[in-house]
N, C-alpha and C positions, 0 to 999 in steps of 0.2 A: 218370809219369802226371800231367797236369795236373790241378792244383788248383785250388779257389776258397777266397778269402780266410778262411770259416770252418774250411775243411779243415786249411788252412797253421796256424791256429792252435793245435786241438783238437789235431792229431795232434803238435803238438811238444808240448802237454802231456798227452796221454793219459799217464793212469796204469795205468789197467785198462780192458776191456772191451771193444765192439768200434763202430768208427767207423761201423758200418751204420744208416742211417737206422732208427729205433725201438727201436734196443737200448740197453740202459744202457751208459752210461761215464762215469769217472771220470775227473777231471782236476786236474792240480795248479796252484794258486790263487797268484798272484805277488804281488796284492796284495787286502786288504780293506778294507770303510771300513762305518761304522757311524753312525747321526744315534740325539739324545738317547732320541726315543720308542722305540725299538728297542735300543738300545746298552746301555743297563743292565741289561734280562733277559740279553743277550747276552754280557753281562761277567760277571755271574753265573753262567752257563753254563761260561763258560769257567773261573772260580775252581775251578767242582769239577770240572773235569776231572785239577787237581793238577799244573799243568803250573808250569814258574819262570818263563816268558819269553813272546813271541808269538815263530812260528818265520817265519812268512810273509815274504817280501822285505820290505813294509812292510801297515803296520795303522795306519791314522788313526779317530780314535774325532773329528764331528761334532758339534758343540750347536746345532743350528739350526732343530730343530722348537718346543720349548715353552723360550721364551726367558724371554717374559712371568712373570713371578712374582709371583703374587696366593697368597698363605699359601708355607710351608715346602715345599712338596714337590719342585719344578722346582730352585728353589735347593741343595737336599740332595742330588737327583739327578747335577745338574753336579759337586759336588764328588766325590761319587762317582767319577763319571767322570774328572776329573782325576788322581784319586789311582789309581784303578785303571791309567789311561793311565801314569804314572809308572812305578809297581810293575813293570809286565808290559812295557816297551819299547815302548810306543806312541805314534805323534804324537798331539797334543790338539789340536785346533781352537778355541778361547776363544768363549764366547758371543761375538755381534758381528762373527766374522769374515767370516762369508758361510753361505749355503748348499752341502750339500757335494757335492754334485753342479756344481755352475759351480766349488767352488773347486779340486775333484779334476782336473776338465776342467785348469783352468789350471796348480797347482802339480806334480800326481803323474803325470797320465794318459800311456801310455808305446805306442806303437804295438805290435801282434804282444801285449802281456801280458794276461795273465785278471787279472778284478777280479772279487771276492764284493761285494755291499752288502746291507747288513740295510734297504732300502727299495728298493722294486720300481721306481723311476727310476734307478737303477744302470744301468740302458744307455745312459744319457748318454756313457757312455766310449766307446761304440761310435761319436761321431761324429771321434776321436780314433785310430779304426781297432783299439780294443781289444774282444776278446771281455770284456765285461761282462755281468752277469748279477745282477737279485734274487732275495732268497734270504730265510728265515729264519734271527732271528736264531743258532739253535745251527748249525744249516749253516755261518754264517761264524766261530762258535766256534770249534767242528772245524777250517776252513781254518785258522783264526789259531794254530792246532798245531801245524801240518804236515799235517794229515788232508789227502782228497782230496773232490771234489765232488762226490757223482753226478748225472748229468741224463740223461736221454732223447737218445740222439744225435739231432738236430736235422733235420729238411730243409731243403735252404736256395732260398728262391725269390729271382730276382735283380727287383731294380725296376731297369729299365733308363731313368735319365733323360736327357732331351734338350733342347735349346734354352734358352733362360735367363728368367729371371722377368720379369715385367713393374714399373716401378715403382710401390711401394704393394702388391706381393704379395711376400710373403718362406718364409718354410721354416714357419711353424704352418699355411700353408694350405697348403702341401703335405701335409703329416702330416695334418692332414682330411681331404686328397682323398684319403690313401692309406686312412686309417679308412673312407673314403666307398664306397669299392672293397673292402674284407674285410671290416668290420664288427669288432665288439669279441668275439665269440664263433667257435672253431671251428678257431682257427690255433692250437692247441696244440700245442708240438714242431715250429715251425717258426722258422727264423731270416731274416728281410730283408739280404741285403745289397745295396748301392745301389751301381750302376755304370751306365758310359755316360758321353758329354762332357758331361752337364748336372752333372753332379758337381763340373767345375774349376772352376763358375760359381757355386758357394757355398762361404762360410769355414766355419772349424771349429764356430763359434757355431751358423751353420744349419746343421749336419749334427749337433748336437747335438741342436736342439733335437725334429729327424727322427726322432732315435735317442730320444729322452727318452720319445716319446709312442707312439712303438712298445708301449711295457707296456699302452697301452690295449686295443695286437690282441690282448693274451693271449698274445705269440711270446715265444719263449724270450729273443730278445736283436734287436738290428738292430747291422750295422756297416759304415763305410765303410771304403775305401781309403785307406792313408795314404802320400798325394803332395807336390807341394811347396804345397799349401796348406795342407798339414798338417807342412811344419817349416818355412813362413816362421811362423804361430803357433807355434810353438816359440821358431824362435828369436826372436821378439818378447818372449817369455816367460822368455828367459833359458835357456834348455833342447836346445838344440840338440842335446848329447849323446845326448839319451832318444827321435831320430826315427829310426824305419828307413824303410826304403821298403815298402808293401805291396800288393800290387795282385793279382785274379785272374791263374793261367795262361791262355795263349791258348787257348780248345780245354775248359774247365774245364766244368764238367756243374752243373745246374741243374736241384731238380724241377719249375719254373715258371719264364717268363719274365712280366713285367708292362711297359709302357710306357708313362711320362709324360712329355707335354712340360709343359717348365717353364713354356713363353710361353702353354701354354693354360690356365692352373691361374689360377683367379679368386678373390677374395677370400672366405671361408667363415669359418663359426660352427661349433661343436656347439652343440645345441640339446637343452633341459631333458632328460629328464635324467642322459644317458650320451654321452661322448666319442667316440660310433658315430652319434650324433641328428646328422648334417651337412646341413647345407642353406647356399646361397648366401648372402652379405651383400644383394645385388638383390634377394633374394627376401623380404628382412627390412627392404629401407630405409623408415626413415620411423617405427619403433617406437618408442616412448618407451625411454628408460634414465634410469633411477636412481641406479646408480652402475657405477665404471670402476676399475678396479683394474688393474695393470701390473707385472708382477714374477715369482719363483717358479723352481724350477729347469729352467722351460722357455724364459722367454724376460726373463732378468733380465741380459744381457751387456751389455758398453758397446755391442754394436752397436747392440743395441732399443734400449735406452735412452737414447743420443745420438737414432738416430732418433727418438722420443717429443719430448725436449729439443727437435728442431730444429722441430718438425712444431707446440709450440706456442709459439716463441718469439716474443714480441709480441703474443700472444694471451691471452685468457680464456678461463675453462672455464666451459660453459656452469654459469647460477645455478643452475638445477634440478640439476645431476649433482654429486656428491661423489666426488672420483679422489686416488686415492692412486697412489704408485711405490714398489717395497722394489727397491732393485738388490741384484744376484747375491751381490755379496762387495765389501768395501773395497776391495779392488783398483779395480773400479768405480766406487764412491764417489769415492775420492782422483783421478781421472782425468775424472770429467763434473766434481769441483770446479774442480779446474785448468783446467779449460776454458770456465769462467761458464754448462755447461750446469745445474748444482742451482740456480742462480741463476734462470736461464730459467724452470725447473718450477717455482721459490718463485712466482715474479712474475707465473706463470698461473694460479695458486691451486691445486696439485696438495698435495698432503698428502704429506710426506717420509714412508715406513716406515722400521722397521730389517730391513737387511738378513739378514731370514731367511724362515721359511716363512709363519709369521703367518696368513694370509687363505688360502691354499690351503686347509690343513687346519681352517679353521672356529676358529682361535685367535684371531684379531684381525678388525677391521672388516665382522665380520656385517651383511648388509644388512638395512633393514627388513621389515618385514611386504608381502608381494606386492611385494616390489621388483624391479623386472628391472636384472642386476650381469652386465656385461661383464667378463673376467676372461681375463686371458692364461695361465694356469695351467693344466695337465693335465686338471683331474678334476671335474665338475658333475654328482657321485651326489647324490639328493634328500638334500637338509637338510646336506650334508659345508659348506658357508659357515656351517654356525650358525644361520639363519632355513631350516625347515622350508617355508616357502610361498616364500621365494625363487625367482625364477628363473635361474639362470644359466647363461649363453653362455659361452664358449671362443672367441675370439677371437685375431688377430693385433695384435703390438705400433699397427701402421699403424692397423687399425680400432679399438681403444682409443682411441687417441686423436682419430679422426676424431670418433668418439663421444664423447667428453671435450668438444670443442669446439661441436660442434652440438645434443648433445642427445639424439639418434638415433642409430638403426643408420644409418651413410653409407658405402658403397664408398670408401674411402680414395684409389682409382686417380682419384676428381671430385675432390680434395682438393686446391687448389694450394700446400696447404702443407709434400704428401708432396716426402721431398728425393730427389733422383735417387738416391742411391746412397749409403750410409757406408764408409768405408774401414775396414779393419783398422789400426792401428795401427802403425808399424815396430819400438817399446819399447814394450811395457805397463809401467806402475811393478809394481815388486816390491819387497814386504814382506812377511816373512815372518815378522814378530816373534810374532805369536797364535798360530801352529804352536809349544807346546810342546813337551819333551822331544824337538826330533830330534837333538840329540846322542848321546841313548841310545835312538835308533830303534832294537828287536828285541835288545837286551841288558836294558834297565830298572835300577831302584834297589831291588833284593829288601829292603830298609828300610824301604821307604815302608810307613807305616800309611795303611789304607783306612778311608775316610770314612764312617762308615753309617749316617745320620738316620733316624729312625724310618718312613719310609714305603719306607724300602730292605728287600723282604722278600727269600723263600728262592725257589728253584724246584719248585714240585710238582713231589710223586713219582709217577710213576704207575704201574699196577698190570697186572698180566700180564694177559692177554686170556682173559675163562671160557672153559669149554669149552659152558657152554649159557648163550643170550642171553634175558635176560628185558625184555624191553625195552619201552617204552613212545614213542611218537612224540610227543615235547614239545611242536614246534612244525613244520609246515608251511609251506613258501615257494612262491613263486613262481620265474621265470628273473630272470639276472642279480642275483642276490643278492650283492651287494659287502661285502668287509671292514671298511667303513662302518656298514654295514647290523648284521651281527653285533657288533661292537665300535666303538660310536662315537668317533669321534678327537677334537678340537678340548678342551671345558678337561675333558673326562674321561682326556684323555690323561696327566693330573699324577698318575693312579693306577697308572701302565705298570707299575711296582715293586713294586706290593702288590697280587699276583691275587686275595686273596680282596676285595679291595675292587673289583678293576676290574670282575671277572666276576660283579658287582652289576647291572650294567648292559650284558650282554649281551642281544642283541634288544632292545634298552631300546624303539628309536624303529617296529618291526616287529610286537613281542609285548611290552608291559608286562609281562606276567605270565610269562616264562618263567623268570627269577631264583626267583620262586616252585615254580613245577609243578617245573622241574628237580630243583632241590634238596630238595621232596619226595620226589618219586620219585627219586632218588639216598640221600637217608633212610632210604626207606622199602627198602633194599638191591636196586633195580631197576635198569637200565642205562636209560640216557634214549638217546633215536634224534632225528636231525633229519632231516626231508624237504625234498628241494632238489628247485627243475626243474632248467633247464638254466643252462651257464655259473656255476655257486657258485661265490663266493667271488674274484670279482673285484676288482682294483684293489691293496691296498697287500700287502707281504710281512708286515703287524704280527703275527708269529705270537700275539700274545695271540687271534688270533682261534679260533686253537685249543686253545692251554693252556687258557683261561679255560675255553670248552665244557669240556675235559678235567678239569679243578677239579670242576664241576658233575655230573663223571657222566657224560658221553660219550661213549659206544663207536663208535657209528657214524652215516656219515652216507649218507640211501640219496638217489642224485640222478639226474638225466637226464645231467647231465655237469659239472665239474669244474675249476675252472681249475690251472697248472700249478705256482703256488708256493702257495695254501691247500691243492692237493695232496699237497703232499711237507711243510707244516706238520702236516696231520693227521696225515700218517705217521709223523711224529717226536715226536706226542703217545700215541702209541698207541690215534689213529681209525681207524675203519678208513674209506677210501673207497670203496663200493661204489657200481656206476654198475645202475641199471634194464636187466635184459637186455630186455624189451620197454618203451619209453616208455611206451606207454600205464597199463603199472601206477601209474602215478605216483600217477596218477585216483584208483586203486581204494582206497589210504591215504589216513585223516584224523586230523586233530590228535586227539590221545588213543586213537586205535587200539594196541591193545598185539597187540606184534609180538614173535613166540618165535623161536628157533633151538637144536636140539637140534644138538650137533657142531658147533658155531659156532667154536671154535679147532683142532677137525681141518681141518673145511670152508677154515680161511685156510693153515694149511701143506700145505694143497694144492693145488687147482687155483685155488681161490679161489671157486671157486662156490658160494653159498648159497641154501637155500632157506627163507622167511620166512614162517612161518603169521602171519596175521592173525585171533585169536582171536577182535575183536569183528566181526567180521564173516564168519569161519567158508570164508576165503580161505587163497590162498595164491601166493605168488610168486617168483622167481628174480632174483638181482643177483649181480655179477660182481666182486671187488676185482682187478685185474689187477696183480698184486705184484711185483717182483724175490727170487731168495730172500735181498737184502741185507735190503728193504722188510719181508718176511715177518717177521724175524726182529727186526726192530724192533716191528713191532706186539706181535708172540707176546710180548715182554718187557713191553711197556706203555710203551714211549716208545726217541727215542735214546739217551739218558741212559742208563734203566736197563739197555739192549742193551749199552752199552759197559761198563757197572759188573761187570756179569755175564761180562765179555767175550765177546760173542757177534757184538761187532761191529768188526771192526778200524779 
């Protein structure tokens, strides 16, 4: 029976369940990787599981979100993680060495293998032709076992592309137009794969960077084909061993076809303030910018980055703008040096970063007050830069810096300084020195003492699911509520270690006050409820967005709907997520409405239907948790953790 590239994958690693589009299955995980703000609860996770070793093919532990170290915490974290890396058989990534998404791409990423990451840009690998996948962090604990993964078997819709880009348009205005076409809500359980001849016409960089921004549709993963432009990078890479060939069968099934040509795809922004706001760069020319920023695990490669280098050599950046560059990983760095392109961007007044995440996540170069900040990076949720009244665009590498140079938003394709074309490289330099421990990749030094500074805490416990809900509605949202949103990242992320302090400042920038009400009413022995519309819980995998709630008292959360990894986070805190069987009840709940349920843990080990009196209002309504009985069984325990303690969960 022909296949399509997802099928070929999924079904050589099926472990359990059944490949039918909506059913669960489990899959066995080849490789995992981890970044700092995620990595430490996740190491932790994995301590108490009691395991000696990581059993995974390979497990790379990242330091490339909170680099910056202003007091003890980030500092104490990293060693953590080194020493834990040691102990358990894990590669270490060294602050400084890249972001780990671009450096995954280049050192590890292997065509046909599953990869877990504890950060929802883990589909990077998919432009590599790997089923990749974010997850939370005890999800890639589990894998880093031996455990298996479970997901929703996928639907997979093909983007068939055609003809080739124009110069000055490259792969993030592709990824627009494709956001431009789905939107960031509603592709839950589905997977992109991209085929068609417009495919030969872009490297691995741009099908990366395809695949990166794919997490914004809310699809489980995206992946290409791996052809020979997918093991001439290799072999530039040194790699050649680690490329298979992977391409759909002829004949292969699809629940959707989509078609883009490449020669028609023009230059585009997202616009304030979700990676779904797309609209043309025409349609914006002429706007003031503030500032320009260039970098991030979407578009930090030698290729952007040469192109930036070339586009302002000999030039100034205009007085008004302020532009910075972090490239992807030293690899980078050491190959635009050698080439007098860091030279180029000194000489145009561009601001060098360090090569890590910095400015995506709101760590470094916040813009001012009402600033509008172009920004090659993923994600422009309100306030995620650090300035609240900021504006920011999503942009391509080309229009960055057209912008850099003028002032303005300027179509880059008027630009006579856009260069025809960058080449891929035939050697990339390799250096592998800041990969520690891969001598004792997946055996380790059972020796090693672990490092544990005072902001390095425990993992909450949590607690089996009552059988009747008393619950209280703490706070009230709106749609598209992001992981941002609930747990703010940027220098609150130096707390990732220590939840009773992070989950201080959940809803900080949404609800001031829900640190308080919560924790009252969790006091006062009540369960707290959060109400969501539609799409919760979008954007990163940081499961503190759930622990934290979970810390607080949180049982459940009633929503219009759901994204696919704060999904299966709550489920491994022991939330439950119930969806609205009519939306419009949404309405009919308001903040401090206290909401009951008698048979509230019969009502989830079974069909999952509940019905919710609203006491101050003398109401009553229906929501749905649609469980697995893996899922079921998780909750009814009060987390994964305790389901496996218990053994109730293999």
């Amino acid at each position: 029976m022909a296949k399509n590239i997802v099928e070929k994958i999924l079904s050589a690693h099926r472990v359990a369940g059944s490949l039918v589009p909506g059913e669960e299955l489990a899959i066995r995980i080849d490789q995992t990787l981890t970044q700092d703000a995620t990595g430490t609860m996740a190491y932790l996770q994995f301590e108490s599981m009691g395991l000696d070793r990581v059993k995974a093919d390979l497990a790379v532990s990242y330091v490339d979100h909170n680099t910056i170290q202003v007091g003890f915490e980030n500092a104490d974290d990293h060693a953590y993680l080194k020493s834990v890396a040691q102990r358990y058989g894990i590669v270490f990534s060294r602050p400084g060495n890249g972001i780990c998404h671009q450096l995954h791409l280049e050192r590890f990423g292997k065509p046909g293998a599953t990869l877990l990451g504890s950060d929802s840009h883990t589909p990077t690998g998919g432009g590599i032709g790997m089923i990749a996948i974010g997850a939370g962090g005890i999800d890639v604990a589990v894998a880093m076992g031996g455990g298996p993964f479970y997901l929703t078997c996928p639907k997979v819709t093909r983007v068939l592309l055609t003809g080739a880009l124009q110069a000055g348009v490259s792969a993030k205005d592709v990824i627009l137009t494709v956001l431009a076409r789905f939107g960031t809500k509603g592709n839950v359980g589905r997977v992109l794969e991209y085929a068609g001849p417009g495919v030969s016409t872009l490297g691995v960089p741009a099908r990366a960077t395809i695949t990166n921004m794919g997490a914004e549709l809310g699809v489980t993963t995206s992946v290409f084909p791996s052809d020979a432009v997918t093991h001439a990078f290799l072999v530039a890479q040194g790699r050649e061993a680690d490329w298979v060939e992977l391409t759909a069968d002829d004949g292969a099934d699809y629940e959707q076809t989509v078609e883009i040509d490449l020669g028609a795809v023009e230059p585009m922004a997202a616009c304030p303030h979700s990676p779904g706001n797309v609209a043309s760069i025409a349609s914006l020319a002429g706007r003031r910018v503030n500032q320009v920023l260039i970098g991030s695990c979407t578009n930090s490669s030698y290729r952007d980055l040469k192109t930036v280098a070339l586009m302002v050599r000999g030039r100034k950046v205009h007085p008004d703008v302020e532009v910075g560059v972090a490239p992807g990983s030293r690899q980078v760095v050491a190959m635009l040096a050698k080439e007098g392109l860091l030279a180029d961007l000194v000489q145009a007044g561009v601001r060098l970063l360090e090569n890590a995440c910095g400015f995506c996540i709101g760590n470094h170069m916040s813009p001012g007050t009402d600033a509008v900040s172009l920004r090659t990076s993923n994600r422009n949720f309100e306030g995620r830069s650090g300035t609240l009244s900021a504006q920011i665009f999503l942009v391509s590498p080309e229009t960055a810096a057209a912008a850099a140079l003028t002032g303005v938003f300027t179509d880059p394709r008027a630009c006579e300084a856009v260069p025809a074309g960058v080449e891929e490289p035939a050697t990339f330099d390799v250096d592998d020195s800041m990969f520690l421990f891969r001598e004792t990749a997946g055996r380790g030094v059972p020796e090693t003492a672990i490092v544990r500074g005072p902001n390095i805490g425990e993992v909450p416990a949590g607690k089996p699911l009552p059988e009747t809900l008393n619950g209280v509605a703490a706070v009230k949202v709106g749609d598209k509520i992001t992981t941002d949103h609930i747990m703010p990242a940027g220098a609150r992320l130096k707390y990732r270690s220590n939840v009773p302090q992070y989950a201080k400042y959940v809803f900080e920038h949404v609800d001031a006050a829900f640190y308080k009400n919560a924790s009252a009413i969790r006091d006062a022995g009540r369960h707290v409820v959060i109400v969501a519309g539609e799409s919760y819980g979008q954007g990163s995998s940081r499961e503190h967005a759930a622990m934290c709630p979970m810390y607080l008292g949180v049982k459940a959360v009633l929503a219009r709907s759901i994204e696919r990894i704060h999904c299966a986070n709550l489920i491994n805190f022991g939330i439950v997520p119930f969806i609205f069987d009519r939306p419009e009840d949404y309405d009919a709940v308001a903040q401090g409405d206290e909401l009951a349920c008698d048979g509230f843990r019969s009502a989830l080990a079974g069909d999952g239907r509940v019905t919710f009196v609203n006491a101050t209002r003398g109401t009553s309504f229906t929501a749905t948790a649609a469980l697995s009985d893996r899922q079921k069984r998780i909750v009814l325990n009060g987390g994964l953790l305790a389901a496996v303690a218990a053994g109730h969960v293999s």
